[in-house]
N, C-alpha and C positions, 0 to 999 in steps of 0.2 A: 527639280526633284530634291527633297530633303533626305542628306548625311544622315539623320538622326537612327538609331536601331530602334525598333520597336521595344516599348516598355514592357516590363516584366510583370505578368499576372499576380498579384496582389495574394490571391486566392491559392493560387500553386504554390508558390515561396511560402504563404501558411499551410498548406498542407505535408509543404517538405520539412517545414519545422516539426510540425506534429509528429510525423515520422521520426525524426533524429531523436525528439522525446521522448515518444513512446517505444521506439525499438520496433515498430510493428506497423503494417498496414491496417491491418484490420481492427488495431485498438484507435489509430489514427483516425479509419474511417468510424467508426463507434461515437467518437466523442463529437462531430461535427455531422452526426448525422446520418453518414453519405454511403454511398457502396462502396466497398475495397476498389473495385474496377475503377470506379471514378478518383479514388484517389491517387490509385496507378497513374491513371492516363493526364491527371495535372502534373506530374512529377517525370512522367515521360516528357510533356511537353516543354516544361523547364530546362530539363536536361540538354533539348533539342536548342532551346535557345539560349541558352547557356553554352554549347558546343562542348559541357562536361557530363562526367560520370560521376552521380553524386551519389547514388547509393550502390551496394551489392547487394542480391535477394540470395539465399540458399533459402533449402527445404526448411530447415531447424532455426534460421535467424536474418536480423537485419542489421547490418554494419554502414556506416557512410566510410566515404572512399578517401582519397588525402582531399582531393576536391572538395567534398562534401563536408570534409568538416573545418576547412576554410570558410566556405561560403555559410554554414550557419551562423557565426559571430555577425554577418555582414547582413545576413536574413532578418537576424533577433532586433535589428539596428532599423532595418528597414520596417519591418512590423511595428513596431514602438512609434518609432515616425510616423505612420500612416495611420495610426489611432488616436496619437495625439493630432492629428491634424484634422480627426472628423468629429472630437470632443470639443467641448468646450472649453475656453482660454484657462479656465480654473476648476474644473470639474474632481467634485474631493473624491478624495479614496475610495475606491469600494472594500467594505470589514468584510470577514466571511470568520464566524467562529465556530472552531468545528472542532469536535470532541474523539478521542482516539483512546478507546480500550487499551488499557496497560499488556496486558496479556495480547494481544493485537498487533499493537504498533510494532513491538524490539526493533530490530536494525535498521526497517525498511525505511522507517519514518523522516528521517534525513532526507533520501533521493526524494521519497516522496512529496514531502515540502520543496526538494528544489527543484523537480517537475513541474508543481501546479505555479511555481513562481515564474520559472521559466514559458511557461504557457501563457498568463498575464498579468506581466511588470505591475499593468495599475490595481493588482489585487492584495489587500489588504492580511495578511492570514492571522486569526489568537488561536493559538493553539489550547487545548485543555485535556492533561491525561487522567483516565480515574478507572474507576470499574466502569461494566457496560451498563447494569443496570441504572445506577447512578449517574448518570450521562443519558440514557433513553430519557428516562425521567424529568433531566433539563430541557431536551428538544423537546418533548410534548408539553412541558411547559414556557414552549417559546425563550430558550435562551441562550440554545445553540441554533445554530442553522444549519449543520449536518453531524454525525456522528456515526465513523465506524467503530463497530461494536461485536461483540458475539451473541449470538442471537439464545436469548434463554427459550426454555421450555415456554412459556406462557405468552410470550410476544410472538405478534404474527406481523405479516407486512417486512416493507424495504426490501433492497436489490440486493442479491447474493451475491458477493465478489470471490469468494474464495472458499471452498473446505479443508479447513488444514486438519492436518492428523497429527494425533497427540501421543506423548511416549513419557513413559517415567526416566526424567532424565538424573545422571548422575557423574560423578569424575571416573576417571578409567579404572582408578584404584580404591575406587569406591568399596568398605568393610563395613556388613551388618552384624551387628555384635549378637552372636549367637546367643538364640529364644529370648532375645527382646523386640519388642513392638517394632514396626517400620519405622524408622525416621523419615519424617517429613519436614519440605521447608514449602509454606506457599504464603500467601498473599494475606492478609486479615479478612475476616468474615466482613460484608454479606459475598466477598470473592465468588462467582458461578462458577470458575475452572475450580476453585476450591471443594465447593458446594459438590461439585460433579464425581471429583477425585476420591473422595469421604464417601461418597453414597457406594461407587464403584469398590470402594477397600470394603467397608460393610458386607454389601450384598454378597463377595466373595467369602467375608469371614476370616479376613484378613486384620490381624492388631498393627494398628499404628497409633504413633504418638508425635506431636508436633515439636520440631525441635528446635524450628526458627521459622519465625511469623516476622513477614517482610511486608516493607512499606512501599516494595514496586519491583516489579518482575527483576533487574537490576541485580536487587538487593538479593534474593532469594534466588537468582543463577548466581551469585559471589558465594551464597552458601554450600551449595552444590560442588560449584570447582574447589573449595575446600577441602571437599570430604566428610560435609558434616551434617549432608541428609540428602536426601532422591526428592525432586520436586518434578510436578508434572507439568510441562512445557510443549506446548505446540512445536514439532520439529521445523516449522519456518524460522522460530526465531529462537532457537534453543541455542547459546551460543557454542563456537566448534571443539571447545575445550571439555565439553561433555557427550556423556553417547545417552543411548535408552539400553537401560539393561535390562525394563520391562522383562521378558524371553529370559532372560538368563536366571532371574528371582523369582520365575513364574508368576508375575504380576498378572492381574487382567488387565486386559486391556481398554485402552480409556477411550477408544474409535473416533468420532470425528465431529469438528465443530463447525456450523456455519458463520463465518464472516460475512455480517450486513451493512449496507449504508443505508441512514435512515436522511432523507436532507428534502431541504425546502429550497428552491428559489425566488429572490425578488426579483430578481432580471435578466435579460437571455443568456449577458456577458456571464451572470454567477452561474447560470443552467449549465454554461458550457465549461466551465470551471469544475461543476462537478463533475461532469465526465467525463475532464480529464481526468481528476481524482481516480475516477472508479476503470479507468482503462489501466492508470500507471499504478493502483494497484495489483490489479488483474495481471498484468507485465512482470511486475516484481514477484509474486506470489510464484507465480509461472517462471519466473527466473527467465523472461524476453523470450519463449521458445517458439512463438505464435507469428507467423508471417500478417 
C-alpha cells in the first residue's frame, strides 16, 4: 500500500487562485468559463484535502483565511511550475498591448495590472494611456490588442465592464468668483468627457471658460485640489480630496458613461487573460461586493 497522499487538483489550486484575485466567485467563474457552483465545489474539494479553511464567504464579499493566504504564495509557485512544465524548454513571451482611457484607468490601474500579472507570470503587458477615441482607432487598426475605453456616441460593439457616473468635481473650499464664467480644468480637445461636459454647460446655458487644459486626468484633478477650477471626473476615480458640488452650483448633471473593452485574442492563454482583465475590472469598479 503506498504512504503517498493523493496529489492536488491542478485545476482547484487554479481556481482558488482565481478566487484570491479576483475577490469573487463568480468573477472567478466568468473568466474560465465555468459556473460559480463549479467553482465552489473545486475549492470545497481542496479545502477537504487540504484539511484547511481557505476562504470565508459572507453575503457582501470574499476574504481568504490566515490559511488561505499562506497557501496562495505556495499555489502561485505551484501554478508557474505546472505551466512551465507543459511549455516548451524556451517558449518566448506572450506581448499583450492594451490600451487604457485616461479618464478610465485613475487608481484602479495598478491592482489591475497586478491582477492580470498575477493570473499569468508568462504574460507580457505595454501598457498605453491616451484618450478613448484615439486608442479605438489603434485597435481597429490592428496595434493594440485590447482597449479599455469609454465608449462615444458613435461606436458600437465591445463588452460593457462598468457605468460610472459622473460629477463636477472640485476641492472642499472651492470659490466661483461671482458673475464670472465656470472655471473649468479638463483634458485637451478631441477629450469625449471634455466634448460631453461643453455640450452639457451649453445646452443648460451655462458660461464657462477653460482655466487649465491638462495633459492627463492627473494633472487636471492637481488642479482641482488647488482651488483653481471644477473638472468633470467620473466619481470612481475622482480622487478623495475632492467632492462633486454639481448640487450645490446647481450644475447639470453629466449622468453616466459606459466603460467598454474592445479586444482580440491570438490564443486561448491571451482569451483568458482578457477575462481576467474584464472580471478584475468588474471587482474593482464594484469595489469586490459580488460573491
Amino acid at each position: 500500500m503506498s504512504n503517498h497522499a493523493p496529489a492536488l487538483d491542478i485545476d482547484a489550486v487554479r481556481a482558488f487562485a482565481l478566487v484570491a484575485e479576483l475577490s469573487s466567485f463568480t468573477r472567478a467563474a466568468q473568466t474560465v468559463g465555468m459556473t460559480q457552483s463549479a467553482i465552489s465545489l473545486k475549492l470545497k474539494r481542496l479545502e477537504d484535502r487540504l484539511g484547511l479553511k481557505l476562504v470565508e464567504r459572507t453575503p457582501r464579499s470574499v476574504r481568504l483565511t490566515e490559511h488561505g493566504a499562506s497557501f496562495l504564495t505556495r499555489a502561485r509557485d505551484l501554478l508557474a511550475a505546472h505551466d512551465r512544465a507543459l511549455g516548451p524548454d524556451e517558449a518566448p513571451a506572450r506581448r499583450l498591448v492594451i490600451g487604457f482611457s485616461d479618464h478610465v484607468a485613475g487608481p484602479d490601474l495598478t491592482p489591475l495590472m497586478a491582477r492580470m500579472a498575477g493570473f499569468d507570470p508568462g504574460l507580457r503587458l505595454d501598457v498605453r494611456i491616451g484618450l478613448s477615441g484615439d486608442l479605438v482607432d489603434a485597435f481597429e487598426a490592428g496595434k493594440l490588442d485590447a482597449v479599455v475605453v469609454r465608449r462615444e456616441r458613435h461606436r458600437r460593439g465591445g463588452e460593457t465592464l462598468a457605468d460610472d457616473a459622473f460629477g463636477w468635481f472640485a476641492a472642499p473650499g472651492y470659490r466661483q468668483p461671482p458673475g464670472e464664467p465656470l472655471r473649468l480644468a479638463m483634458l485637451a480637445a478631441p477629450c469625449g468627457v471634455r466634448n460631453h461636459a461643453i455640450r452639457t454647460l451649453d445646452k443648460a446655458k451655462v458660461a464657462w471658460a477653460e482655466a487649465f487644459t491638462g495633459g492627463g486626468v492627473t494633472a487636471i484633478a492637481a488642479a482641482a485640489e488647488a482651488g483653481l477650477a471644477i473638472t468633470p471626473l467620473a466619481r470612481r476615480i475622482a480622487p478623495p480630496g475632492l467632492i462633486d458640488i454639481g448640487p450645490a452650483f446647481k450644475l447639470p448633471a453629466l449622468g453616466k458613461s459606459p466603460v467598454v473593452l474592445y479586444a482580440r485574442a491570438a490564443d486561448a492563454r491571451t482569451g483568458a487573460s482578457l477575462r481576467a482583465l474584464a472580471a478584475a475590472f468588474r471587482g474593482l469598479s464594484g469595489r469586490g461586493v459580488s460573491r
